[in-house]
Every structure is written in structure tokens, then in C-alpha cells.
N, C-alpha and C positions, 0 to 999 in steps of 0.2 A: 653391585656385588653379585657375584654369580655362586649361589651355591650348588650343592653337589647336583641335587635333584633337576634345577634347571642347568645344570651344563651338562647333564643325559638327556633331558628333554629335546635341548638344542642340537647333539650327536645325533639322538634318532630322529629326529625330524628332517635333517640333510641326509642321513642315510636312506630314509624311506623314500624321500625324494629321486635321490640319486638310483634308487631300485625304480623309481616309476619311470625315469627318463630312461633308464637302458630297456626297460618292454619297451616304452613308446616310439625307441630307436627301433628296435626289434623288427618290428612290426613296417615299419620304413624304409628299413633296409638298415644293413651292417655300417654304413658310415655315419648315419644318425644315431647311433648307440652312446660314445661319449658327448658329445655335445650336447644330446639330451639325458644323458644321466648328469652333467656338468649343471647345467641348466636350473632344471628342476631339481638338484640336491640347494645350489642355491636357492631359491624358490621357497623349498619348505623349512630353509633355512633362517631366512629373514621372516619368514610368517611367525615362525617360532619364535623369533626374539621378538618383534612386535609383540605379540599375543605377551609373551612373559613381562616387556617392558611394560603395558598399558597394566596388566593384573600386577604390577607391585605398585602402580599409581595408585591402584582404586583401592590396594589393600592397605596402602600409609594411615600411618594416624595421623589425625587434627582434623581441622573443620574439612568438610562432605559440600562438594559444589557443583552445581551443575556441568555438565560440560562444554555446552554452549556459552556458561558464564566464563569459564577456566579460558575458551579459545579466544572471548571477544576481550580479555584481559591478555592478550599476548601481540606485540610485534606488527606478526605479518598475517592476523586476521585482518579485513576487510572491513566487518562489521564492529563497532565498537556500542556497548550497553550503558547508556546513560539513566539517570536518577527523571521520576514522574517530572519533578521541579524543573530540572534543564528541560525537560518534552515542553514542558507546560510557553517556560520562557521563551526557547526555540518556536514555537507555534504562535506565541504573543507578537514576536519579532516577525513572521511571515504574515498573520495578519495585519499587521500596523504597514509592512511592503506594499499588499494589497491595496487597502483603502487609499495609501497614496495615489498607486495604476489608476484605482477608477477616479478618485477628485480629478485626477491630471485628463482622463477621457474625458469626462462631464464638464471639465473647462470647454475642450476643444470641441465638445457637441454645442455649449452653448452658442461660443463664438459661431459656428457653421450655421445656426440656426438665426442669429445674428445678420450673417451675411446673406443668409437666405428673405430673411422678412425683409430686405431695403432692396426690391427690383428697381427701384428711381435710382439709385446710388449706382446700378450697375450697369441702367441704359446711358445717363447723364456720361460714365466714364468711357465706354468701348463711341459714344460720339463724338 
């Protein structure tokens, strides 16, 4: 809902814009004038409505949440925020991975070490 105050907010902030892109043209020469007033009226146009979009987030009522909690509760974050219990269980699960890795080395070191203590077994075969 856009009231009065932010849809002047949102007017002058394209307007101001669109005054910054014709100096910036200005200064450029004459044919950079509208397309940088065009430009940057968009520019401080979408700044504005961001800025008013996120300030009527953080002004709603109900519960107050982090932000980084709000984003990893969404979609097309990346990160997602699980409870200590899941960390805890997820880390049970990778150590219990591990200890498997090294039993299954420690087989394979015994056997080598196996093969190594019987040199009779290994001249007896290559004769």
C-alpha cells in the first residue's frame, strides 16, 4: 500500500535522480543528458522503493527476527539454519563415517604388514 507520503518520497527521488543524470550528462556532452537523466531518475527510483519496501518490513507488527534467520527461512537462500540437535546428530553421522574410513585403513595396514612380515612366502612364489 503506498501512501501519500511514500508516493512523494518515491516522485522525488526519481526526480532528483533525473536532475543528477542531466548535470552528469552535461558535463559529457549534450547527447548524454537524457539517457542519463533517464538512467539515474530510475536509479533513485528503485533505491526508494527498496529503502520504503524493507522500512514497512521492519515497521510490521509480530514477532522481531533476525535477518539472516528471515533469509535462511526462504527459497532461494543457500544457507539454511538448523536446531543444535540436528548439528549435533549431523556431526554424530559424520563421525560414525569416519571411524568406519580409518577401521577399513587399519584392516588394509594390517593385511600389508601381514604381507610384509612372510618374505619366505614371497621368495618361495616369484621361484
Amino acid at each position: 500500500m503506498v501512501t501519500k507520503s511514500t508516493r512523494e518520497d518515491l516522485i522525488s527521488s526519481g526526480i532528483g535522480g533525473s536532475f543528477a543524470g542531466l548535470a552528469g550528462g552535461a558535463l559529457r556532452g549534450p547527447r548524454n543528458m537524457l539517457p542519463g537523466a533517464i538512467i539515474l531518475g530510475l536509479m533513485g527510483l528503485g533505491g526508494q522503493a527498496a529503502y520504503t519496501g524493507f522500512a514497512a518490513i521492519l515497521d510490521s507488527p509480530g514477532e522481531r527476527r533476525p535477518i539472516l534467520e528471515v533469509l535462511s527461512d526462504s527459497s532461494w537462500w543457500p544457507l539454511k539454519s538448523i536446531s543444535d540437535e540436528d548439528y549435533e546428530h549431523e556431526l554424530a553421522e559424520k563421525v560414525i563415517a569416519i571411524e568406519a574410513e580409518i577401521s577399513m585403513i587399519d584392516d588394509k595396514i594390517m593385511t600389508l604388514k601381514r604381507a610384509d612380515s612372510n618374505p619366505a612366502q614371497k621368495t618361495r612364489k616369484t621361484s
